[in-house]
SERO-4910 file (N, C-alpha, C, O; in steps of 0.05 Angstrom, whole numbers):
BEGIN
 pado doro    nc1    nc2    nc3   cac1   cac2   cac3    cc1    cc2    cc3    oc1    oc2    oc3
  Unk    A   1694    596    262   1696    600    233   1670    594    220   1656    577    231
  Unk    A   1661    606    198   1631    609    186   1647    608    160   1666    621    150
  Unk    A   1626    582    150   1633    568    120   1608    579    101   1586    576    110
  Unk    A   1611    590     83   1588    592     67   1589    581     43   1609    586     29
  Unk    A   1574    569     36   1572    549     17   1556    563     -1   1535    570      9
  Unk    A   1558    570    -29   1555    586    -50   1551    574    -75   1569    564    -88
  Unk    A   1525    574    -82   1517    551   -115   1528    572   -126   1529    595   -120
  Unk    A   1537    556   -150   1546    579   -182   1525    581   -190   1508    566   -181
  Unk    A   1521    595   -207   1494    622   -210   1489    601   -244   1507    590   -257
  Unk    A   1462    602   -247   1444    590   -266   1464    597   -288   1481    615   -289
  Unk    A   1457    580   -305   1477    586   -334   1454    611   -349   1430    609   -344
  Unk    A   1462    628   -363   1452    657   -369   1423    650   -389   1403    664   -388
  Unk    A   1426    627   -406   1407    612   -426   1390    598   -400   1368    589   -407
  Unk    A   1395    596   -382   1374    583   -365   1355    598   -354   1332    591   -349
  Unk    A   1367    619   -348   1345    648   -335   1331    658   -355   1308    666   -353
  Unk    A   1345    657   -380   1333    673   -406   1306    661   -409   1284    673   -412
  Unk    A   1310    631   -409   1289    610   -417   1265    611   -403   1243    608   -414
  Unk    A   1267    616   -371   1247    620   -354   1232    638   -357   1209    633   -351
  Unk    A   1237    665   -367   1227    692   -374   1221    680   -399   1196    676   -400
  Unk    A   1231    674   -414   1210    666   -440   1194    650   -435   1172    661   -433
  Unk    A   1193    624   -430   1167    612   -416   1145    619   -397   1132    600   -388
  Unk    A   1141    641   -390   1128    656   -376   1119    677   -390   1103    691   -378
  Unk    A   1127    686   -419   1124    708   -433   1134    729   -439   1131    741   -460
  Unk    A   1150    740   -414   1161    758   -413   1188    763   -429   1199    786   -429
  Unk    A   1194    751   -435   1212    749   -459   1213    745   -478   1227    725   -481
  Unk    A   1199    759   -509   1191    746   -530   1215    755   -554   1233    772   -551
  Unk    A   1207    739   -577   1225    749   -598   1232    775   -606   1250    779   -622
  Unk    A   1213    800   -593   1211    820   -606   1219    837   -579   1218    861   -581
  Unk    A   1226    826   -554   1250    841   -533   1275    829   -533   1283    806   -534
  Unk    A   1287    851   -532   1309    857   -531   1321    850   -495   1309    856   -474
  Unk    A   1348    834   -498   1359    830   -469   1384    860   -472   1397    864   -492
  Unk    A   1384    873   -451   1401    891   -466   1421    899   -432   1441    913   -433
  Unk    A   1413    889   -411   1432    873   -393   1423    853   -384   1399    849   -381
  Unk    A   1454    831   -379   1445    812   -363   1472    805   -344   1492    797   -355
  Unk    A   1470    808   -319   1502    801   -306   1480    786   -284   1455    785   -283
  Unk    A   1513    772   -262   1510    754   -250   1519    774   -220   1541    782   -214
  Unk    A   1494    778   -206   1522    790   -176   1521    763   -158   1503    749   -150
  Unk    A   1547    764   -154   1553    755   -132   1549    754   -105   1543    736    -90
  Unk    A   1555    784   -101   1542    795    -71   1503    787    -71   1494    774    -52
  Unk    A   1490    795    -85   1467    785    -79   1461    750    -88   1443    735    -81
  Unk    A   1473    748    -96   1470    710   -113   1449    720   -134   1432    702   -136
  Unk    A   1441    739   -150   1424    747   -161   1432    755   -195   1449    772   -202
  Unk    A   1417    740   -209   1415    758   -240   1396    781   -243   1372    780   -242
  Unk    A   1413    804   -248   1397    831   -254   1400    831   -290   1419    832   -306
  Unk    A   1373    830   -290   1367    825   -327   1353    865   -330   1346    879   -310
  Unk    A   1352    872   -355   1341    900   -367   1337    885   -393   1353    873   -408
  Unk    A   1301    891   -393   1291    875   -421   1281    912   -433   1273    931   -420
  Unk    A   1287    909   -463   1262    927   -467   1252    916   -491   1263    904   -510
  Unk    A   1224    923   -484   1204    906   -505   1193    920   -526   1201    943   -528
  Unk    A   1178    912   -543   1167    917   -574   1163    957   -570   1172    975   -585
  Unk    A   1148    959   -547   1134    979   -544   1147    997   -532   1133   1016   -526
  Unk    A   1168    999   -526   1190   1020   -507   1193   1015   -481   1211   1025   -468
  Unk    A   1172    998   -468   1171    997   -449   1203    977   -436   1209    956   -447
  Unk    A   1217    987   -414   1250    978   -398   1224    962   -375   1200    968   -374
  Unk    A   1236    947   -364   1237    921   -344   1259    914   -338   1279    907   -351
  Unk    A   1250    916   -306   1281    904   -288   1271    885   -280   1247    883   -274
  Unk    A   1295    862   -280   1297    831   -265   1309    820   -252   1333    825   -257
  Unk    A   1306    804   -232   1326    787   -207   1313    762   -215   1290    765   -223
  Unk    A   1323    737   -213   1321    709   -208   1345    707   -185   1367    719   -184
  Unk    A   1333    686   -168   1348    676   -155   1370    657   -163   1374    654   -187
  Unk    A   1383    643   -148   1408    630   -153   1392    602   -171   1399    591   -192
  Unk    A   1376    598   -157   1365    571   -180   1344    574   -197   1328    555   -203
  Unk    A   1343    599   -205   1335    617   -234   1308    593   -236   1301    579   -255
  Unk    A   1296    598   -206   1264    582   -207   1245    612   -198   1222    614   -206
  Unk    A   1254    630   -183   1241    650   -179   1256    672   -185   1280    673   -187
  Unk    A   1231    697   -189   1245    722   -206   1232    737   -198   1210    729   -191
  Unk    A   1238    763   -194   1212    791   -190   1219    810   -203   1241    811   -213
  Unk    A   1203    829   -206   1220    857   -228   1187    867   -236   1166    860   -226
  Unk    A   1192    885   -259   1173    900   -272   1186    927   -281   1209    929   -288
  Unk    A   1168    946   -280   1185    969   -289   1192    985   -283   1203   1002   -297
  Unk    A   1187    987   -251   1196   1008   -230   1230   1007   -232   1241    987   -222
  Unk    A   1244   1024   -242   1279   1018   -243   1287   1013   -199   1284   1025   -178
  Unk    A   1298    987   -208   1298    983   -183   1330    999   -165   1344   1015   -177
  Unk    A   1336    992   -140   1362   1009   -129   1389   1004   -140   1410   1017   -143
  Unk    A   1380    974   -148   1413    961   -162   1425    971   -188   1449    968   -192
  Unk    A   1404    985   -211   1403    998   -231   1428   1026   -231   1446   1033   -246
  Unk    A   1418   1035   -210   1441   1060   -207   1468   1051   -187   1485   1068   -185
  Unk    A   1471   1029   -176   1494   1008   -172   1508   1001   -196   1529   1012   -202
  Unk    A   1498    984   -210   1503    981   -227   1531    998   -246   1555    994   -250
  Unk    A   1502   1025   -255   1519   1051   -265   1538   1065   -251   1558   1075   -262
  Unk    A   1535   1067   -228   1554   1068   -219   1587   1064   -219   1608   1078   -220
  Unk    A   1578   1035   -216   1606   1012   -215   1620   1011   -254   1636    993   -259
  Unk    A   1611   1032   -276   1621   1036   -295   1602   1006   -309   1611    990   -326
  Unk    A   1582   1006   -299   1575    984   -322   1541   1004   -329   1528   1019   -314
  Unk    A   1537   1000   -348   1514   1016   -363   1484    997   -369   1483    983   -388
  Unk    A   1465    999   -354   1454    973   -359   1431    984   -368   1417   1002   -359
  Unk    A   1427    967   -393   1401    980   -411   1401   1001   -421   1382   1015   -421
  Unk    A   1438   1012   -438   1434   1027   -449   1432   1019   -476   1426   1036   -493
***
């Protein structure tokens, strides 16, 4: 038998906060998704900023590391898929 032991995922103001302290998140972007998956332990964030420019995001489970930019990444059309609309 294989136990997996699973942290609950950063509180949503905690990931937000990291992206803003880093810059990437300023008063004048917009969060326009933010969910929690499960299957990856991962927050997929869709910022769009002052300038039109959309950004995709992952933090990990202890919302200390993140990667993204603006290449729409594979999980984006997952996402839409699964009836959820992200960054519209």
């Amino acid at each position: 038998m294989t136990c997996v032991i699973r942290k609950p995922p950063p509180n949503k103001e905690a990931v937000l906060s990291a992206l803003r302290t880093d810059k990437l998140l300023t008063p004048k972007t917009k969060v326009v998704f933010a969910r929690w998956d499960q299957k990856s332990q991962q927050w997929r964030i869709v910022l769009v900023h002052a300038s039109g420019l959309r950004t995709y995001w992952e933090t990990d489970a202890t919302a200390l590391a993140y990667s993204g930019g603006s290449q729409k990444p594979s999980w984006y059309d997952e996402e839409a898929s699964a009836g959820r609309t992200p960054g519209v």
